[in-house]
N, C-alpha and C positions, 0 to 999 in steps of 0.2 A: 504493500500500500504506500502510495506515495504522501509527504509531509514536508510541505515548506511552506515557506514566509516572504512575501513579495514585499520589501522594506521601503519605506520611504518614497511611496508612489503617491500620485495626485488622485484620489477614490473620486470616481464620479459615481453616482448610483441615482436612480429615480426615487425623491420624496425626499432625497436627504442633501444637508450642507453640502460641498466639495470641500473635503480636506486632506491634507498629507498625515501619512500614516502609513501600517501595514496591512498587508490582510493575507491571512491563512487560509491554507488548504491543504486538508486531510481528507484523505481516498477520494470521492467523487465530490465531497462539500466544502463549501465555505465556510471556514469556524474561526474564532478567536485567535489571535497573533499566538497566544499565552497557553492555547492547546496542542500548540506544536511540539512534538518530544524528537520529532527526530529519527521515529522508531525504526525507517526502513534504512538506515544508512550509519546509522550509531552516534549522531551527530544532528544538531539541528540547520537545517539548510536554509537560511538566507541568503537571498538575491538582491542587492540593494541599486534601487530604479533612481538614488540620488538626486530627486524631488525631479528628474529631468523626462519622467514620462506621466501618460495620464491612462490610469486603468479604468476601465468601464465593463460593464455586463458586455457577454459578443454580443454581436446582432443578430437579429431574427427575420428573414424573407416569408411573407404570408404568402407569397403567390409564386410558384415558377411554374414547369411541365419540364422537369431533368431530361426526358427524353429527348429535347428538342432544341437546345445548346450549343446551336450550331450558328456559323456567321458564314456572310453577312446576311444582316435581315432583312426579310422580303416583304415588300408592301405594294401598296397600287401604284399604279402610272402615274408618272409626274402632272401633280396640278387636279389628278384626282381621290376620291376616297373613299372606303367602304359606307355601306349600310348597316353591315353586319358582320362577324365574324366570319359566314358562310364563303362569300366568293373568295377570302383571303385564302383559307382552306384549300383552294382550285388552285389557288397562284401557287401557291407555295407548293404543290406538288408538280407543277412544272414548270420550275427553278432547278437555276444550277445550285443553289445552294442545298434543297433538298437529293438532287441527282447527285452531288458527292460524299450529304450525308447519309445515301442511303449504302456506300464502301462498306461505313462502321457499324458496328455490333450495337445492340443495347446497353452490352454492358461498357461499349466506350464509351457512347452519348450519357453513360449515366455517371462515370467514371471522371468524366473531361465535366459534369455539372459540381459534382463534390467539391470536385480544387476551385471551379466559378465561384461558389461556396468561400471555402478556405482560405481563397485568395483575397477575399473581400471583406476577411474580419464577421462572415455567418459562420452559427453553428449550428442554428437549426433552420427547417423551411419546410414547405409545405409543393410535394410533386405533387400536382393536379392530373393527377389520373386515377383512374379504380385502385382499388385493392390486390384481384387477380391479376393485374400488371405489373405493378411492383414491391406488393410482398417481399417479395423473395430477393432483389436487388436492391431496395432500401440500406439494410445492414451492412450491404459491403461495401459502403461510402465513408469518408473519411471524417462524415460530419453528421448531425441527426438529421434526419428525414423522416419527418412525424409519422406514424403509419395509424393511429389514434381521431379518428375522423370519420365522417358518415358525409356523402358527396352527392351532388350531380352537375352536370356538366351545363347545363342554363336551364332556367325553367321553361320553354316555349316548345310548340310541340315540333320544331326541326331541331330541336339540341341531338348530344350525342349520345343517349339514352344511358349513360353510366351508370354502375351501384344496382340497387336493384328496385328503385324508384325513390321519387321525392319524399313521399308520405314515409317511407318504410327507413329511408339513411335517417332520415330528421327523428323519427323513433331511435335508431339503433344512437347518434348522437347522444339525445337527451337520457337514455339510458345510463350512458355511461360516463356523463359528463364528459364529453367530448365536443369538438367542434361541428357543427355541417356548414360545408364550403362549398358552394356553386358561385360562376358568372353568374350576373344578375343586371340586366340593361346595356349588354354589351353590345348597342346601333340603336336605331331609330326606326327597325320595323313595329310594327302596332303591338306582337303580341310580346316584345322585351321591352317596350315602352309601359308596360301595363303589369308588368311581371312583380312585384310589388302588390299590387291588388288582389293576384290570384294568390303568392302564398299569403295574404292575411284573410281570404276565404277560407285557404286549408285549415288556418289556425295554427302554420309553421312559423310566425314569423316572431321569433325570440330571439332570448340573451347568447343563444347558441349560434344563430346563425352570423357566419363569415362571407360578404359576399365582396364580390371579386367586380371593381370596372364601374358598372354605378353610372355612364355616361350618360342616361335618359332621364335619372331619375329627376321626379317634379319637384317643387316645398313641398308637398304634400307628403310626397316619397319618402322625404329627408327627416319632417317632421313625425310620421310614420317607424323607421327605423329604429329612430334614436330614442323615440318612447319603449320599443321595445325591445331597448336594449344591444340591440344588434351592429357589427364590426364591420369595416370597409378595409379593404386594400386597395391603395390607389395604386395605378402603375401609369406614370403620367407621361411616362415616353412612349408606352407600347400605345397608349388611347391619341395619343399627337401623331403619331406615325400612321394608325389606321385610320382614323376617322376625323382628325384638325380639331377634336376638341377631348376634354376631357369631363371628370363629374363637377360638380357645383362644390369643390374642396371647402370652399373660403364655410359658405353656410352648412356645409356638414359637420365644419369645424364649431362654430358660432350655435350651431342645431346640440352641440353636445356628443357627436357620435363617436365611436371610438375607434378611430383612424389609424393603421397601418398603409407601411410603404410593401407594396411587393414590384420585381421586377418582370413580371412575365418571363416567358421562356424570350434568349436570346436572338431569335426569330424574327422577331416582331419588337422587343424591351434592348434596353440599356445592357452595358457590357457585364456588368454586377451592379448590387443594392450600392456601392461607394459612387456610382457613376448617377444612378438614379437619384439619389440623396439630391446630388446638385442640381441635375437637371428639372427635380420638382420641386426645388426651392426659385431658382432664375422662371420656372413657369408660374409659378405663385404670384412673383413679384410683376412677372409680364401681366398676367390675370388681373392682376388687382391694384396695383401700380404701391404695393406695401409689401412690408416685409416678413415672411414666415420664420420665427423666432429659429433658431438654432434649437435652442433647448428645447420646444416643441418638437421639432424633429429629429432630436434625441429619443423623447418618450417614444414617436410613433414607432422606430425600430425596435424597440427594449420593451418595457411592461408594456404596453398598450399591444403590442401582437401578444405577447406573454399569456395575455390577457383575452385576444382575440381564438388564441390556442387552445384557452382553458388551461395555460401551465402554469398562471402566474403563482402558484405556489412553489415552485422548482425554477422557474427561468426570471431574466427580465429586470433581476437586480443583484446586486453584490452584500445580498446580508446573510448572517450565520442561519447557517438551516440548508438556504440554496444550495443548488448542482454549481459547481465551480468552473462555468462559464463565462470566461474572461476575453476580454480583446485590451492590449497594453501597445498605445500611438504613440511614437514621439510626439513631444509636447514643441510643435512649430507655431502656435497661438497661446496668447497667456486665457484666453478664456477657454475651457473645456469644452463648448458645447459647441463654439466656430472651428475647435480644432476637428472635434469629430464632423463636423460637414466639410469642411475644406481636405480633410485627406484622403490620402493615392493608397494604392496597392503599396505600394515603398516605402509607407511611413508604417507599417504595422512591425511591430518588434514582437510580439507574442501574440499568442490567439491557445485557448487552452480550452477545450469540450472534459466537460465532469469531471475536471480536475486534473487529466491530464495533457499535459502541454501538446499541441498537434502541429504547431507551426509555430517559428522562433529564432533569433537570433541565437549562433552559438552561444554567448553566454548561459544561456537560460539553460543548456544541458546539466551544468550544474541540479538540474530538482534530478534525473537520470544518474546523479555521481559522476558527471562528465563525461559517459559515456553517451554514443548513437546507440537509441534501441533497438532493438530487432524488428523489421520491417519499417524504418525509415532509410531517408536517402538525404543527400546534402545538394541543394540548388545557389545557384548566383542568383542573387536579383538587386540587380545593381551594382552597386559598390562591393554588399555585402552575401557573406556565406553564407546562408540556411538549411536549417533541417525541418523536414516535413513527413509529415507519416504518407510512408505509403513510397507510388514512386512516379511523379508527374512526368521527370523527364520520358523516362523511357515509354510512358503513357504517348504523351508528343510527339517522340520519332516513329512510336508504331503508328500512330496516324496519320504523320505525313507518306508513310510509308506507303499505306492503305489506300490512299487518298492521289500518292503520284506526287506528290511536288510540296514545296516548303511554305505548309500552310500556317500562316499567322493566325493567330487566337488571342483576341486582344482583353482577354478577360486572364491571360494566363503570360506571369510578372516576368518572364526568363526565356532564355532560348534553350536546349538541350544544351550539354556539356560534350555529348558524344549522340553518334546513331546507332543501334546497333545493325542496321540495313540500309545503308548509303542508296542504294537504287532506287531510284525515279525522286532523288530526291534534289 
């Protein structure tokens, strides 16, 4: 069991001051500086962050589709724009970008989504597809990939009939205190314009439900939702890209509703959640000609999905009791909450899932005793050395391999160090 002490970091956490200090971790949780013994090492392991970094909860993606992670992203003809999800559907299967992602496996598209993930400072997120689909390839991602969720894929009668219906996931959800996650107003045909109405006839529409896009919704919609309870993820690139608008954020916000950020699948969204952050902060300020707090869009990645997950007992902040879900940024802003929206793939020094460290600057091997663990690898990114669980490069040469030629993946911080199959590349 792993035991150390992150010394003299900048703690950010939601609901509470920012201040310097330590914070502990023992096996999978966050506990007290003052509980740390040492046990697994004989020794107590301090890492001291010399007030020069700032620790926060990692972050949490409400919305992707892992399978689908591929660039560049396909959308309509220049100058115009969907209705609906439906005809994107069409395009996107006769694209070159679907024609060479269809070289790779599942398990790369799922594989190349994890480190999208990991690269980004996520640790947890949400693939949007059934259950029978990724069961079984969830767990062998580098990062969580909720599998805790009751689905459907929009409520209108063209969606793509996932789960094994509206009425019966929204039961298996509330069950089990879990989330139910569908699209929900994703265009302006009549019957996702209205989709709202129908699930508050079902009598679905509660503190459980997460719904994804929101573009149509009316006040009424808005004022609707938020009485009952119910979560949004905004994904403000992928709704700019399909459709030139996005949901009514400013009065959802103002409405009370409890707002997460997800990226969409790379398809259609932003390159990861750190790319998204900015680009639906600059859409904010375009929208509304004002500024979307930093610290607000702090909460909407951290508790507020936590929250949107049903995890916020285990995720979404840095107090004792939590899963030790950590992201540690250089500190390149004296305020915590512009540092976290201004930074890169490059500024993340650690990133740790339930306590154990997954991606890091060497130093940090120290909580390992200095050693690389078994089944990680060392990457450049940048300047600097890292270790990472798992093994991206060679992930990367087997796909450009796959694929024929030296494919850029701009969600992914490094080039290989080596190939192990030079041809077609």
């Amino acid at each position: 069991m792993l035991e150390y002490v992150l010394g003299n970091g900048v703690i950010v956490s939601p609901g509470k001051k920012v201040h310097t200090g330590d914070l502990g971790v023992k096996g999978e949780k966050i506990v007290s500086p003052g509980g740390i013994e040492g046990a697994a090492f004989g020794k107590k392991t301090k890492i001291d962050l010399k007030e020069k970094s700032f620790v926060y909860p990692s972050l949490i993606n409400t919305h992707d589709h892992l399978q689908g992670n591929y660039r560049p992203p396909v959308g309509p003809e220049k100058g115009n724009y969907y209705l609906t999800w439906l005809p994107w559907d069409k395009d996107l299967k006769s694209s070159k970008t679907f024609e060479e992602r269809s070289k790779l496996s599942r398990e790369d598209l799922y594989a190349l989504s994890g480190y999208k993930c990991l690269f980004s400072g996520v640790t947890t997120v949400n693939d949007h597809f059934p259950h029978h689909l990724n069961s079984q390839i969830l767990p062998t991602l580098p990062i969580r990939a909720i599998q805790e969720y009751g689905l459907a894929h929009e409520c209108v009668s063209y969606d793509l009939k996932w789960g094994d219906g509206i009425e019966v996931e929204h039961e298996i959800a509330v069950k089990n205190s879990w989330p139910f996650i569908t699209h929900l107003s994703e265009g302006f045909e009549v019957e996702a314009m209205n989709s709202v109405e129908m699930l508050n006839k079902l009598k679905i529409l509660d503190k459980h439900c997460l719904f994804i896009h929101c573009i149509a919704f009316s006040d009424e919609d808005i004022k609707k939702i938020s009485k009952a309870g119910a979560s949004v993820s905004w994904c403000g690139f992928s709704n700019m890209f399909m459709f030139n608008v996005t949901c009514k954020i400013r009065k959802m916000i103002d409405a009370g509703v409890n707002v997460t950020i997800g990226t969409d699948s790379s398809a259609t969204g932003s390159a990861n959640l750190l790319e998204e952050i900015k680009f639906d902060r600059k859409l904010y300020q375009k929208l509304y000609g004002e500024d979307l707090p930093a610290k607000k869009i702090f909460e909407m990645v951290t508790i507020n999905s936590a929250k949107a997950f049903w995890m916020q007992d285990r995720i979404g902040t840095l107090e004792e009791g939590m899963l030790g879900d950590i992201l540690v940024l250089k500190a390149k802003n004296d305020d915590p909450y512009e540092n976290l929206v201004d930074a890169g793939m490059k500024d993340i020094e650690l990133l740790i899932l339930a306590g154990t460290p997954i991606y890091g600057e060497l130093r940090f091997l120290d909580v390992f005793d200095g050693k690389l663990p078994l089944g990680y690898t060392q990457i450049k990114v940048g300047s600097r050395t890292m270790f990472v669980k798992g093994d991206p490069a060679g992930l990367y040469n087997e796909i450009r391999n796959k694929i024929g030629f030296k494919k850029k993946l701009d969600y992914l911080p490094f080039e290989p160090s080596y190939a192990p199959a030079q041809e077609g590349l």
